[in-house]
N, C-alpha and C positions, 0 to 999 in steps of 0.2 A: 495669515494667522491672526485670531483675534484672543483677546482674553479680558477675566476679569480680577482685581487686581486688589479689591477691598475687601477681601474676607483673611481672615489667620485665625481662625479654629480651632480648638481642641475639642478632639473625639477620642473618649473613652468608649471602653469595650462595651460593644451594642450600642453606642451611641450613634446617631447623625444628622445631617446636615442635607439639605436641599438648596442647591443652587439653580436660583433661573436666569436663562439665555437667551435672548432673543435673534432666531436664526433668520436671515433674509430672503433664503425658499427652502423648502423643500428637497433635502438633501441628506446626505450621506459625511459625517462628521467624522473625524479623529478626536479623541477627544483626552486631555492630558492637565495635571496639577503639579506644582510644586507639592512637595510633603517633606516634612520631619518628626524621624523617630525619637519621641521626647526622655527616654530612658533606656537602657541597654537590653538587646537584644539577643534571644539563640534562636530562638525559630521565625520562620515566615509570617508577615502579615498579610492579612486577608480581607478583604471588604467586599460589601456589596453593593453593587450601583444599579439602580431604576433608575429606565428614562419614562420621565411621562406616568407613575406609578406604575410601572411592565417590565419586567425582567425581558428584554428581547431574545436574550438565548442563554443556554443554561452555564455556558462558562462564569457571568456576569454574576448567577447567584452564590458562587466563593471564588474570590480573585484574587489567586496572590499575584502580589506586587512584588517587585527586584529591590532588594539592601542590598547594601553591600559590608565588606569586613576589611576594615586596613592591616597588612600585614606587620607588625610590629619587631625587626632582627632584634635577638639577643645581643646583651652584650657578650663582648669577646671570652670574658672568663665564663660565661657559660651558654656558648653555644657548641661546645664537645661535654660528650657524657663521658665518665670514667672511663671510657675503652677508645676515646677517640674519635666517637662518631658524632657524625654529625646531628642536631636535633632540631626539630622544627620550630620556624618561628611564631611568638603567638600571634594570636588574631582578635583584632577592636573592632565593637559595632562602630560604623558612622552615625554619629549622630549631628548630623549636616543638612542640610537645604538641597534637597534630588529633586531634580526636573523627569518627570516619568508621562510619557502617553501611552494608556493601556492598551496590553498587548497580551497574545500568550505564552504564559509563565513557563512550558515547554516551550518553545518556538517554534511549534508545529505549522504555525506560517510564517511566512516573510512579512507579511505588511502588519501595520495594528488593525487592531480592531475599530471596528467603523458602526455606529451607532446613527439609526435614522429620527434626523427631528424636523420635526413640520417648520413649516413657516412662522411664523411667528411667536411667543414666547415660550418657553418648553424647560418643564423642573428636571434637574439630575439632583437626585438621590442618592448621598454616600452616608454607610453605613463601615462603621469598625467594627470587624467580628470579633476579633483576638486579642487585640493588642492595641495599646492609644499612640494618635498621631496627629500629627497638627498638619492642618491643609492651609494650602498659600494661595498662589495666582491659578486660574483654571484657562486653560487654553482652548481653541476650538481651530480646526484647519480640516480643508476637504483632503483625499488621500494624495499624496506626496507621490506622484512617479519617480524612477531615477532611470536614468541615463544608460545608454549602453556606452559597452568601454570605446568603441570609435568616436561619439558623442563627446565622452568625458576627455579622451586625448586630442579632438577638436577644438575644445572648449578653452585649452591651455597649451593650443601649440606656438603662441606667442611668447608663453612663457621662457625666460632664462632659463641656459641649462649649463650650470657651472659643473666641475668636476672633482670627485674626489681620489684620493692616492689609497686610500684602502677601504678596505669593507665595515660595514657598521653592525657591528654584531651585538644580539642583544639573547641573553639567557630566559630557557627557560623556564625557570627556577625562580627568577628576579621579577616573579607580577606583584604588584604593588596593594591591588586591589582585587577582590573576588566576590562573587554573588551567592555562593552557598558556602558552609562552614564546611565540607565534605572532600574541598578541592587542595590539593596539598601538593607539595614536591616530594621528590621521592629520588632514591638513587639507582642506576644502572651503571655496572662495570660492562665499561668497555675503555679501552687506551683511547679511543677519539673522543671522546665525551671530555666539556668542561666544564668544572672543575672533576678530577678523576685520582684516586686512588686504590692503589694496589691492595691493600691491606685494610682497611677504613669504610666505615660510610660516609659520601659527602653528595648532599643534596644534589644532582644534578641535570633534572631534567621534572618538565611539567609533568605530574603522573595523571596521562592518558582515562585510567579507571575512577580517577574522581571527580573529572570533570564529564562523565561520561554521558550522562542524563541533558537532554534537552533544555535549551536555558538557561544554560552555567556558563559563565565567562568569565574571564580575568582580564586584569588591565596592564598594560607593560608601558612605563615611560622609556625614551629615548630622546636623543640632540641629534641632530642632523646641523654639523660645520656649513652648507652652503647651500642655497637654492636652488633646484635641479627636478632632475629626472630621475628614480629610482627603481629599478629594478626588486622584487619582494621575494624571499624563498623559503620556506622553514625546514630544517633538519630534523625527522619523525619518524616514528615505527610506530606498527600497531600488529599486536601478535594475536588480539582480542575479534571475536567479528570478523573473520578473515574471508575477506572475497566481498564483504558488504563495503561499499564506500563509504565513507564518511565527511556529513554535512556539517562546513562553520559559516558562521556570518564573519565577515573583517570590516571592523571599524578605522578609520585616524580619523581623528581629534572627534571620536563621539560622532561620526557620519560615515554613512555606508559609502564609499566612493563610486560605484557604477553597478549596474543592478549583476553584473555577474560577481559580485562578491556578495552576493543577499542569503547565498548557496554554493557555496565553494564546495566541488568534490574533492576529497583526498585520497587516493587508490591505496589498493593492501601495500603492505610492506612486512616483512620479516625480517628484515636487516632494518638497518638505520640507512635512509636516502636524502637526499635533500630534493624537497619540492618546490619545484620553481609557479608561482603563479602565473598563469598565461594560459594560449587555447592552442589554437591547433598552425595559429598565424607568428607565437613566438611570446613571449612572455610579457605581464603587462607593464606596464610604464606608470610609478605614482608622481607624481609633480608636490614636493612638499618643501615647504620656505623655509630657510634660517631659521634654526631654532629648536625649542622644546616639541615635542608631539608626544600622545598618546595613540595605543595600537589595542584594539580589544578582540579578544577572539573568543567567540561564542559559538555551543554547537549548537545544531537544531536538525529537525527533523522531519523540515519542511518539503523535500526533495520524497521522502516517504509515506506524507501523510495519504495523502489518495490512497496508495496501496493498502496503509495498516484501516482506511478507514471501508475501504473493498472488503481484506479480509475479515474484518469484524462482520460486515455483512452478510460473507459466507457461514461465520460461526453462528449468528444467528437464525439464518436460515435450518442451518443444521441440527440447532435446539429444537425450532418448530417443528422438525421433520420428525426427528427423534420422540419428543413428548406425543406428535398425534400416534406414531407408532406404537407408542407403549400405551398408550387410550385403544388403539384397536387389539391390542393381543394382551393385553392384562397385566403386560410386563413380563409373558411368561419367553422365558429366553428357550426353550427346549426346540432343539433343530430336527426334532421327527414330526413336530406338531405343524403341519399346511397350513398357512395362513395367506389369502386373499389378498393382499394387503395393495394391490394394483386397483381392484376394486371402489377402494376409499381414497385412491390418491394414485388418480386415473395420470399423471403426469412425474408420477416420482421418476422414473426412468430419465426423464426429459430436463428434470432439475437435477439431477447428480450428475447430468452431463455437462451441463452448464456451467457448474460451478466448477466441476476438474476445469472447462478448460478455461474458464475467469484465472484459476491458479495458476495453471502453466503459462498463460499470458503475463498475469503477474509475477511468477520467478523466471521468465526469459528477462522482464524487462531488468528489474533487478539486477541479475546476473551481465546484462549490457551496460550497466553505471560499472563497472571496473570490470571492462574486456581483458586485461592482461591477466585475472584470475580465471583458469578452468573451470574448477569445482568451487562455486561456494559452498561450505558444510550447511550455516544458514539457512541460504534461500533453497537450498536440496527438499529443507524440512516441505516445503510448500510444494513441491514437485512429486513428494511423496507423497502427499495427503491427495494430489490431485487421481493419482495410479490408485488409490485405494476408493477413492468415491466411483473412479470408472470400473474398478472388479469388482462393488459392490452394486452398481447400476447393473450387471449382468444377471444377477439374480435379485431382485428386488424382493419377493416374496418371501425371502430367506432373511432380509433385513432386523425382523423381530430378533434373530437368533444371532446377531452377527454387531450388536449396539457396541459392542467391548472396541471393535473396528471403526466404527464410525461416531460414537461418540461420547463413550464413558470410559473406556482405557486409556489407561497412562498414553499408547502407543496410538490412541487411534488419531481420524484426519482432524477433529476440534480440538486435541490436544497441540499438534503438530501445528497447525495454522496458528495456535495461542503461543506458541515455544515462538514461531516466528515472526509474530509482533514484538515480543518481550525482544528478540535481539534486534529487529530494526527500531526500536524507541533509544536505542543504544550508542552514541558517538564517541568511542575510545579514543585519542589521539593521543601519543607521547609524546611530546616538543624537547628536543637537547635545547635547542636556541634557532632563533632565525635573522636571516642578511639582509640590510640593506646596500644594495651597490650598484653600480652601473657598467662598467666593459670588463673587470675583476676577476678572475676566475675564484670558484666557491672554494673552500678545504674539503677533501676528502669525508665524507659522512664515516668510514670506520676504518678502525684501524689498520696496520700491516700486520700478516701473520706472524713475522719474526716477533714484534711485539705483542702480540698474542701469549707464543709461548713463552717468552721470556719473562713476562707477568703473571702469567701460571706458575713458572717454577718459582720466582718468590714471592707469589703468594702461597705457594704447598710447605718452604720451608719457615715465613713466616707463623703457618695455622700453628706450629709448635709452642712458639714463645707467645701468643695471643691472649693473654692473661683472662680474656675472660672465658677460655675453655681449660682454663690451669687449676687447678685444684687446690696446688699449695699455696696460694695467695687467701685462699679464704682463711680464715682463724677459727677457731671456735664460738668466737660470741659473734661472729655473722650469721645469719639469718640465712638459709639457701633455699629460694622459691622457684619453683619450675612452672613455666608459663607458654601455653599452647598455642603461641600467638608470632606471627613474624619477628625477623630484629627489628626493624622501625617500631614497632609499637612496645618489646620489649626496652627498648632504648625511652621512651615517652616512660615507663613507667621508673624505668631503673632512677630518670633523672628527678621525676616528683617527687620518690624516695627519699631520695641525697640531698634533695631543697628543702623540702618539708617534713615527711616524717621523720625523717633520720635524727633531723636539726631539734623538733620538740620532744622526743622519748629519747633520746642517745640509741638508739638501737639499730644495729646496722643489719643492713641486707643487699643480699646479692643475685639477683634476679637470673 
């Protein structure tokens, strides 16, 4: 890794900067800066980097870059809203010194981006499109392999392996840091869940649906008492996407540990399970020292890109097909009117077959990343779209009259192929918490049934006295607003209420 070390910049919006580096051959670069966000933040920044005066590919011409948000706990007197529940804590841009080598902002790949510079001295061009930001040290390194986990567990079987007396459990709920403002905790009743109440909301578990989007991470601290070998597992449902597996990257301390954690698959679940990290040899082994660590779990969508970027290919093909169709028949959709149409597009037959069975290859594969699901709804969509291009390849001439099917209906195969991108861009994960440990047995992922109902019945004779479904608690001079919107966010609003407006006009209300 080399770098350069005398530049600290400020770029204002549309501003930039050119830096030149002088490369030793002919090579393929990773290529990464120090930056800091000089003033407070809510949306993404974006820049643009030339190498050489050349956009080399079109990501490059808007690029956002990863912030991040420190999570800020409430104090104790108001972290329950009038009814008990629990609310969410706020969120602080950093405005800190980030070490970043650009990458994609989804994480539609695993490695960074690799920019090619000649031999000898070569300008990089950054530009701020959005927002200002100071640039620090620029690094330059050829692509980074990592290790497979035999490799990594070679590499540290010399290592001490002390032991511990219990498990090392870390909620989650409790991540410290986040890279989109969208990611939040959220509550689920169930008696195994911790923290968990019967009657109450209380944060307890990472909500799955906000971190869903490719790219989104969070950072979780932990201690680990003694130097060892650890065994890793998280406790998760995902009710979301179901039969689609879903991809995260796992960090400690800011490093990918062996290339099978670059793309971690997580298989369906409908219950809460606990997932043990490992393959098919036994679960993996992390080697972590004395001390503080950081755990980042990011999802991506790396494991899908080939696919969604196949199926785009079909869609597009499909458009082609579509538009010269409607150039040879006028557009006229009438199914008594003959039309030639084999004539001008001596091979349609030949491409509709095609493409079905590129789909069905692509939803076998799919549907083989989480073998324990029968039916994915999901990947189905693509299985359909491939039956409808093959009944439409039977009559091809009928094509003009039949577009509603193939490619302007809500229902037809370019919608369906487009429905099933939109849910493989998709990484739902719900996290309660996950273990560190080593010979340990894990706690049950969900409750007993006797607890079940025994927490049903009083929760049903609590809903009674629940004050915030009680009528006579309200007065006359309260305010009663009705709001179409979850309790989590009815609670977000009840408690701005009660902090702010309540506090400067005296007028109260009750949401």
């Amino acid at each position: 890794e080399t770098y350069l070390d005398e530049y600290l910049i400020r770029l204002d919006k549309n501003e930039e900067v050119v830096i030149k580096y002088y490369a030793l051959e002919t090579a393929l670069y990773e290529i990464g800066f120090d930056f800091l966000m000089p003033e407070v933040f809510y949306t993404v920044p974006t820049i643009q980097v030339l190498i050489n005066e050349e956009i080399q590919y079109n990501e490059l011409s808007e690029l956002q870059i990863d912030v991040f948000w420190e999570l800020l706990p409430l104090a104790e007197e108001l972290r329950f809203n009038r009814y008990g529940n629990e609310l969410l804590p706020k969120s602080e841009a950093i405005l800190a010194w980030q070490k970043l080598y650009l990458n994609d902002y989804y994480s539609a790949f695993s490695d960074n981006y690799q920019f090619l510079l000649k031999a000898g001295w070569n300008e990089i061009k950054v530009k701020a499109l959005n927002l200002p930001l100071i640039l620090g040290s620029f690094y330059f390194q050829s692509k980074k392999t990592l290790v497979d986990y035999q490799e990594y567990r070679r590499l540290h079987e010399d290592k001490p392996n002390n032991l511990i007396s219990e498990i090392i459990t870390v909620q989650g709920e409790d991540f410290v840091l986040k890279n989109d403002l969208e990611i939040k905790s959220s509550y689920y009743k169930e008696s195994a869940m911790t923290p968990y109440s019967y009657k109450n909301t209380v944060l307890n578990q990472l909500d799955g649906a906000s971190m869903a989007r490719g790219g989104t991470k969070v950072n979780y601290h932990f201690t680990v008492p003694v130097s060892g070998f650890y065994k890793l597992a998280f406790k998760v449902i995902r009710n979301q996407n179901y039969g689609l597996a879903v991809g995260k990257k796992i960090y400690l301390d800011g490093e990918i540990p062996f290339d099978e954690l670059a793309c971690y698959l997580f298989t369906s679940s409908r219950k809460w399970q606990n997932q043990i990290l490992g393959d098919e040899e036994g679960a993996y082994e992390f080697y972590l020292e004395q001390g503080e660590h950081v755990l980042t779990l990011e999802s991506t969508i790396s494991h899908y890109q080939d696919f969604i970027d196949e199926l785009t290919f079909v869609m597009d093909k499909i458009t082609e097909i579509s538009l010269l169709v409607k150039t040879i028949t006028g557009n006229n959709i009438v199914d008594t009117v003959d039309w030639d149409i084999l004539k001008y597009i001596p091979d349609l037959v030949e491409q509709l077959e095609s493409y079905a069975l590129k789909l069905e290859t692509i939803g076998e594969m799919i549907k083989a990343m989480d073998p324990e699901v029968k039916t994915a709804g999901e990947a189905s969509t693509i299985l359909v779209a491939a039956k409808q291009l093959r009944r439409l390849a039977k009559t091809p001439n009928k094509l003009g009259s039949k577009l509603k099917e193939f490619s302007d209906g809500s229902g037809s195969s370019y919608q369906l192929i487009g429905n099933a991108i939109s849910y493989l861009m998709q990484q739902p994960l719900s996290v309660d918490c996950f273990y560190l440990y080593q010979e340990q047995n894990l706690p049950k992922p969900t409750g007993s049934f006797l607890r079940k109902v025994w927490d049903g019945i009083r929760g049903f004779f609590y809903s009674f006295f629940d004050i915030r479904y009680n009528d006579r608690d309200v007065d006359k001079d309260t305010l009663e607003v009705w709001v179409g919107q979850s309790t989590l966010y009815l609670d977000i609003i009840q408690s701005m209420i009660d902090q702010d407006f309540t506090k400067e006009t005296g007028i109260k209300v009750k949401c």
